[in-house]
FIBAKE-172793 format. One record per residue (C-alpha): residue number from 1; chain; residue in one letter; y, z, x. Coordinates in pm, 1 decimal, m for minus. Example, Ala and Ser with C-alpha at 12.3 -4.5 7.8 and 13.67 -1.06 7.14 Angstrom:
BEGIN
<tivo><nr>1</nr><kette>A</kette><rest>a</rest><yy>m450.0</yy><zz>780.0</zz><xx>1230.0</xx></tivo>
<tivo><nr>2</nr><kette>A</kette><rest>s</rest><yy>m106.0</yy><zz>714.0</zz><xx>1367.0</xx></tivo>
! end
This chain:
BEGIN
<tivo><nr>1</nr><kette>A</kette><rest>x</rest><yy>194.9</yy><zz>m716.3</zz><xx>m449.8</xx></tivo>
<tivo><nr>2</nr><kette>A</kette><rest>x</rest><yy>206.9</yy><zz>m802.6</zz><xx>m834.2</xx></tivo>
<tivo><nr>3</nr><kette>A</kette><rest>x</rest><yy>24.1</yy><zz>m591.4</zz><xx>m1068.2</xx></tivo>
<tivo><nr>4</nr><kette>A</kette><rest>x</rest><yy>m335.1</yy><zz>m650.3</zz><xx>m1052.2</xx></tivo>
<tivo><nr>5</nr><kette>A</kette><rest>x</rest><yy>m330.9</yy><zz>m770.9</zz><xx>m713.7</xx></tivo>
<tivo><nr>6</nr><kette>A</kette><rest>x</rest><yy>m508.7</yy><zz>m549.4</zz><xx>m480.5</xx></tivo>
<tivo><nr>7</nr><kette>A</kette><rest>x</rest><yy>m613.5</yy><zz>m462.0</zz><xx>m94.0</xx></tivo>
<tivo><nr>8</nr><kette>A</kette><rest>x</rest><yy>m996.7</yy><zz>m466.8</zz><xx>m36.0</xx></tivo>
<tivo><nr>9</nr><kette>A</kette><rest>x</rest><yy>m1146.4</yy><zz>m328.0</zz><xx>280.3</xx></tivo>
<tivo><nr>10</nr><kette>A</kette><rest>x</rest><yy>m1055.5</yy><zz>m495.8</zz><xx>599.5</xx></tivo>
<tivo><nr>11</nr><kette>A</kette><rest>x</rest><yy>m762.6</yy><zz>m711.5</zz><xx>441.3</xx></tivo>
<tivo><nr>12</nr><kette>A</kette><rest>x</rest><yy>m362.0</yy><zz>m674.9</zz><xx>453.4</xx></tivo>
<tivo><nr>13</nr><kette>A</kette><rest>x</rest><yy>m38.9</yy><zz>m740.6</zz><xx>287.9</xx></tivo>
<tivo><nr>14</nr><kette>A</kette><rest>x</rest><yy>203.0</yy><zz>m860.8</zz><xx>577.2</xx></tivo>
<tivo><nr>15</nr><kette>A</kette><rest>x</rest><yy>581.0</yy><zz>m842.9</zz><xx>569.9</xx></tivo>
<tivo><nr>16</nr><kette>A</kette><rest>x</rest><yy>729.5</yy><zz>m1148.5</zz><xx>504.5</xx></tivo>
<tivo><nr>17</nr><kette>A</kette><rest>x</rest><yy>799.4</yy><zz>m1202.3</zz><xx>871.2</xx></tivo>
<tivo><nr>18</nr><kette>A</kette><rest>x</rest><yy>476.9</yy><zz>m1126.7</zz><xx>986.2</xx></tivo>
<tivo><nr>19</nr><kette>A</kette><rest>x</rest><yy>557.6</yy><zz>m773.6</zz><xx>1205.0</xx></tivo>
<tivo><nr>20</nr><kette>A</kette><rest>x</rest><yy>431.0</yy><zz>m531.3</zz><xx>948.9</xx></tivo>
<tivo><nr>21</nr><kette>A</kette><rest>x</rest><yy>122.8</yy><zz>m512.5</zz><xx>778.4</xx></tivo>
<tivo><nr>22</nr><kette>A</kette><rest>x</rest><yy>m42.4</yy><zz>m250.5</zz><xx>565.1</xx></tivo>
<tivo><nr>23</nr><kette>A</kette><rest>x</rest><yy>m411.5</yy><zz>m279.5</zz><xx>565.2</xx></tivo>
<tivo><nr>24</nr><kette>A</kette><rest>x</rest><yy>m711.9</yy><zz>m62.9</zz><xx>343.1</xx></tivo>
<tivo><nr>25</nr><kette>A</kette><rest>x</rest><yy>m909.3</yy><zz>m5.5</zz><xx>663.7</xx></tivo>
<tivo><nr>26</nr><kette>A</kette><rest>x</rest><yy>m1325.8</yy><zz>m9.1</zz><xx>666.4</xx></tivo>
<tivo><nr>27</nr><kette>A</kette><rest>x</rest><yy>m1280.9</yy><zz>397.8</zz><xx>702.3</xx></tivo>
<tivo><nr>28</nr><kette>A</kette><rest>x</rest><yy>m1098.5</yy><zz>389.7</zz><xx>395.5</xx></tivo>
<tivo><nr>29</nr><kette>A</kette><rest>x</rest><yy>m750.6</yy><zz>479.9</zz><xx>538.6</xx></tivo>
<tivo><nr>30</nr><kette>A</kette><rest>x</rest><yy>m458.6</yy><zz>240.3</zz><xx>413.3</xx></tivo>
<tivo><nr>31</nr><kette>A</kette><rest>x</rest><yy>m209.8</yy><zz>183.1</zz><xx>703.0</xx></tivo>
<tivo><nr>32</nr><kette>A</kette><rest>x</rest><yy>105.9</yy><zz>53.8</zz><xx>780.7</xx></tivo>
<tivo><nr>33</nr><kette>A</kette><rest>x</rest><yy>114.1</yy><zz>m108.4</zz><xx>1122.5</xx></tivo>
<tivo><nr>34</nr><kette>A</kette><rest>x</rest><yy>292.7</yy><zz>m282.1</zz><xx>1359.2</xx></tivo>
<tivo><nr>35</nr><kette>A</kette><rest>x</rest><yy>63.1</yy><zz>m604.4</zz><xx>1316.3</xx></tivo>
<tivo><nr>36</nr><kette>A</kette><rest>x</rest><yy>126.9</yy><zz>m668.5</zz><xx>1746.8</xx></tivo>
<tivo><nr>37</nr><kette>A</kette><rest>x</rest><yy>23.8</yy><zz>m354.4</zz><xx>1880.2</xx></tivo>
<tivo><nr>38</nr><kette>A</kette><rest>x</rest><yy>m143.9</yy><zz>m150.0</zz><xx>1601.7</xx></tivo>
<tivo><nr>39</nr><kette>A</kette><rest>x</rest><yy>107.5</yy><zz>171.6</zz><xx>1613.5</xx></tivo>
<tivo><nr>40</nr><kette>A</kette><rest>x</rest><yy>30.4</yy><zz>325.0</zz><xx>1272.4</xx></tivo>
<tivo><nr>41</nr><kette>A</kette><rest>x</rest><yy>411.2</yy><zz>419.8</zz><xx>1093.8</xx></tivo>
<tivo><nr>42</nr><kette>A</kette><rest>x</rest><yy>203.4</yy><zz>558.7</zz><xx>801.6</xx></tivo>
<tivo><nr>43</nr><kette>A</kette><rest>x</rest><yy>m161.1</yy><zz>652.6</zz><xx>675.1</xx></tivo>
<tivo><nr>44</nr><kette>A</kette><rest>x</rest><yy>m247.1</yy><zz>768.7</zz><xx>327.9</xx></tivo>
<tivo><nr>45</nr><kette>A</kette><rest>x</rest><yy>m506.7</yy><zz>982.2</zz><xx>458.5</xx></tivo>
<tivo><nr>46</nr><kette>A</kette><rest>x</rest><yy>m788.6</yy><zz>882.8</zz><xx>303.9</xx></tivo>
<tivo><nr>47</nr><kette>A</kette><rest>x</rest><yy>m1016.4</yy><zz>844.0</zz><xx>591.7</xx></tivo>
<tivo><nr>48</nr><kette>A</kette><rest>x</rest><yy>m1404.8</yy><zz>905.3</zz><xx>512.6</xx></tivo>
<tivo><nr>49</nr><kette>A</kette><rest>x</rest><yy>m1307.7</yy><zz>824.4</zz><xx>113.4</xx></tivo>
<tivo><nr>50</nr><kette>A</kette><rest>x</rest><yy>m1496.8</yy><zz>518.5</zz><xx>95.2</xx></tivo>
<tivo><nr>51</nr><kette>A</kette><rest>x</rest><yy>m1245.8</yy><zz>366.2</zz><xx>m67.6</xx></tivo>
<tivo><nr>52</nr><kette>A</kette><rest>x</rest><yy>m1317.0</yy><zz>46.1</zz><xx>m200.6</xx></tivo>
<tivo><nr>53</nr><kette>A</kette><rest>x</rest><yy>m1011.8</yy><zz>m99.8</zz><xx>m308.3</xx></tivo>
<tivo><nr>54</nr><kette>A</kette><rest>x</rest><yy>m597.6</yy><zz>m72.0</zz><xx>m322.8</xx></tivo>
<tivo><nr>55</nr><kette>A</kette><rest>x</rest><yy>m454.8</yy><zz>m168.1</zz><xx>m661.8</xx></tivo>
<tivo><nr>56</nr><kette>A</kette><rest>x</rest><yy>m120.4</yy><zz>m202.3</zz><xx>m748.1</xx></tivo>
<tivo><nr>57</nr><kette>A</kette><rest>x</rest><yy>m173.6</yy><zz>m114.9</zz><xx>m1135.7</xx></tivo>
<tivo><nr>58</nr><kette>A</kette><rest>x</rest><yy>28.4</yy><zz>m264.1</zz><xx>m1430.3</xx></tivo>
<tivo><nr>59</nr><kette>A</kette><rest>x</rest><yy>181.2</yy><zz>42.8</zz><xx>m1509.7</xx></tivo>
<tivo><nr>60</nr><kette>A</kette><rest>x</rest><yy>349.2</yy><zz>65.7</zz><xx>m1171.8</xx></tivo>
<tivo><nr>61</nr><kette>A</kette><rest>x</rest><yy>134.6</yy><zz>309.5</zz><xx>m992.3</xx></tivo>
<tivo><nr>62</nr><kette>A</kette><rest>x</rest><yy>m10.9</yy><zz>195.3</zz><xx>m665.9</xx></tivo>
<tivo><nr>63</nr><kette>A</kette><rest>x</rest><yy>m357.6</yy><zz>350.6</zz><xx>m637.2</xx></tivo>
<tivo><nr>64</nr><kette>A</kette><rest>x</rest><yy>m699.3</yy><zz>372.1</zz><xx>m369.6</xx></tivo>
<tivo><nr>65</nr><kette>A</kette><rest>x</rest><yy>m967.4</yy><zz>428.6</zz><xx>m551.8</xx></tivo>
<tivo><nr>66</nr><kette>A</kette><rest>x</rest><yy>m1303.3</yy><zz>481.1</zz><xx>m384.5</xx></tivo>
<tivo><nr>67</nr><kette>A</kette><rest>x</rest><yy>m1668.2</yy><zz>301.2</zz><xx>m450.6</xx></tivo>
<tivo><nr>68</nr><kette>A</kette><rest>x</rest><yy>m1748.9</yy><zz>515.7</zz><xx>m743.2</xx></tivo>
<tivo><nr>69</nr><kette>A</kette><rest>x</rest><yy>m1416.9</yy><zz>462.6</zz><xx>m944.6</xx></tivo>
<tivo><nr>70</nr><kette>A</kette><rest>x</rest><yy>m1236.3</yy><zz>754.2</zz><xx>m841.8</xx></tivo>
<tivo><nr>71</nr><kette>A</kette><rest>x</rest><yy>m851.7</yy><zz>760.4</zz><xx>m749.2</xx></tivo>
<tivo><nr>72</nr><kette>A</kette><rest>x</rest><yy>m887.3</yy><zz>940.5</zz><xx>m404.3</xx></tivo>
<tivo><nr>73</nr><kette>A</kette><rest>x</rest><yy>m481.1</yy><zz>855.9</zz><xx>m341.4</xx></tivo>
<tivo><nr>74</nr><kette>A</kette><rest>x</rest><yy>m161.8</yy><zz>732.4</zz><xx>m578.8</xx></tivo>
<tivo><nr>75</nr><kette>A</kette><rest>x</rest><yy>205.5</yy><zz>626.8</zz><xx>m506.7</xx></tivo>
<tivo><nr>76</nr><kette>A</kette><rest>x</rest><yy>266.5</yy><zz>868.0</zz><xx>m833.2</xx></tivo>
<tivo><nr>77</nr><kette>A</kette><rest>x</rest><yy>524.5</yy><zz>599.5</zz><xx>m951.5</xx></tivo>
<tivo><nr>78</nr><kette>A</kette><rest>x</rest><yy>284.9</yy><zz>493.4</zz><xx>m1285.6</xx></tivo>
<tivo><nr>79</nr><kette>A</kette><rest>x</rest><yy>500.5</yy><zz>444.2</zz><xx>m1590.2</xx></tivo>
<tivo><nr>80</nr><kette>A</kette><rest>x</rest><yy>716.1</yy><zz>177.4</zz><xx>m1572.5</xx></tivo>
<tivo><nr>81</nr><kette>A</kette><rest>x</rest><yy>562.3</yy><zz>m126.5</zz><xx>m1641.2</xx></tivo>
<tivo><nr>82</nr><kette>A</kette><rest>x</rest><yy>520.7</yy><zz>m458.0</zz><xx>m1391.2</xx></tivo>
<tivo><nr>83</nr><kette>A</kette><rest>x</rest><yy>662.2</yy><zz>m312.0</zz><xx>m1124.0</xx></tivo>
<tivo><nr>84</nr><kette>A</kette><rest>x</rest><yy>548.9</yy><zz>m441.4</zz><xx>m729.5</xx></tivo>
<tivo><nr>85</nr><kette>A</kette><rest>x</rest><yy>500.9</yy><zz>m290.9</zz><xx>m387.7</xx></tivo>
<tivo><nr>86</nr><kette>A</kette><rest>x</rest><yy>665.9</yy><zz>m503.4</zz><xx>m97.3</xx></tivo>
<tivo><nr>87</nr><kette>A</kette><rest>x</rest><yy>593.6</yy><zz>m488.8</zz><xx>249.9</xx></tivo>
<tivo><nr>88</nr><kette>A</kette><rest>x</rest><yy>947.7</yy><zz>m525.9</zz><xx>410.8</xx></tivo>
<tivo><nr>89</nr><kette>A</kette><rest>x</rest><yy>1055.9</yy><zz>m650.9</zz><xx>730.0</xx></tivo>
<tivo><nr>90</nr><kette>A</kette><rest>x</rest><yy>1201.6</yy><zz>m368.6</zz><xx>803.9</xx></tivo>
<tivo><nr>91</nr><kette>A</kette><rest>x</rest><yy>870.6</yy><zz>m156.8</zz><xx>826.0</xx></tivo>
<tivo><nr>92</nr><kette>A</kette><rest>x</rest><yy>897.2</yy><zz>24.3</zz><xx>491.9</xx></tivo>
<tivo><nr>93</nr><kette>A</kette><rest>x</rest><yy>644.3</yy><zz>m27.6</zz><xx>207.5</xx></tivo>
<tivo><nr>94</nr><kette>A</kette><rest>x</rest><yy>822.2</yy><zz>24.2</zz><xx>m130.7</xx></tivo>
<tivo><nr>95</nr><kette>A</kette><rest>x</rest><yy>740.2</yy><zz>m14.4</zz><xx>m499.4</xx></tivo>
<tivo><nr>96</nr><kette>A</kette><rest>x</rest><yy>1001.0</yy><zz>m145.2</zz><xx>m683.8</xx></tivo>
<tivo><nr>97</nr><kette>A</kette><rest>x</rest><yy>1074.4</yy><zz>m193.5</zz><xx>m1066.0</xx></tivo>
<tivo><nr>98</nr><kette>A</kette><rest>x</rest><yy>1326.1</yy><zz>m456.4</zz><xx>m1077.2</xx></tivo>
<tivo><nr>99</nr><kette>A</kette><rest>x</rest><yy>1559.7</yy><zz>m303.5</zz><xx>m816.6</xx></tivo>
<tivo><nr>100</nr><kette>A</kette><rest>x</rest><yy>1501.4</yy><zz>60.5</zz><xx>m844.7</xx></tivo>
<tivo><nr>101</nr><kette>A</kette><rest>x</rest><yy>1279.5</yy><zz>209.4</zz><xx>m592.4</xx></tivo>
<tivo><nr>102</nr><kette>A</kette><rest>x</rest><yy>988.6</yy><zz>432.4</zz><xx>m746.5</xx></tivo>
<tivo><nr>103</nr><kette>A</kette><rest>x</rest><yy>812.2</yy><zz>479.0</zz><xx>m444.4</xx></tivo>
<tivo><nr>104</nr><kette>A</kette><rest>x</rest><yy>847.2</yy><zz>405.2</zz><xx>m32.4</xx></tivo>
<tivo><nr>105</nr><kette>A</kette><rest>x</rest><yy>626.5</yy><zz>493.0</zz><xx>291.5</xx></tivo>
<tivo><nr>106</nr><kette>A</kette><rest>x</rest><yy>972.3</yy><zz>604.8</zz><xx>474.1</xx></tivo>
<tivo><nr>107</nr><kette>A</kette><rest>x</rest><yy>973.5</yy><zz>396.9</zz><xx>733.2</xx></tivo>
<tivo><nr>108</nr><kette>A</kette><rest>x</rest><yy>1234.0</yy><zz>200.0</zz><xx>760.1</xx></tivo>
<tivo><nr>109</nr><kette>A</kette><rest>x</rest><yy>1493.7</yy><zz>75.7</zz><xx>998.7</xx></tivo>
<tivo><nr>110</nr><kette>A</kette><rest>x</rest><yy>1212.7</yy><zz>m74.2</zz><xx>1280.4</xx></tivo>
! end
């Protein structure tokens, strides 16, 4: 995901190979998945949030906020300008500016 480019309820960034997705569920939980069976590898815990969208901001912080405009969850990793969260084939979610890592969902190596 590029700055500006966000996750709304119900949709998913997939890995580039298709085995990995991480969705903004209806109960406001973002997930990363296994897209074939569904085995959560992480949750931001945001169930019952009502969040209403994921955004992955221009100043490099990767942030649910909820119907009423309110962050209810953040990667932390704000400050450094266009950088991009990847879902990897690996199974880890990372945020990257150029090719330092400023975030990741530690879960790699699946």
């Amino acid at each position: 995901m590029n700055p500006d480019e966000a996750v709304f309820p119900g949709r998913s960034q997939t890995s580039c190979d298709g085995r990995f997705r991480l969705t903004l569920q209806q109960d406001g939980n973002l997930v990363l998945a296994y897209t074939s069976t569904g085995q959560v590898l992480w949750a931001s815990g945001t169930t019952g949030k009502r969040s209403a969208v994921a955004l992955m901001q221009r100043d490099g912080n990767f942030v649910i906020y909820d119907s009423r405009g309110r962050a209810v969850w953040a990667s932390g990793s704000g400050g450094r300008s266009g950088a991009r969260l990847a879902v990897q084939d690996d199974g880890n979610a990372v945020i990257y500016s150029g090719s330092t890592v400023l975030w990741t969902s530690g879960t790699g190596g699946h």
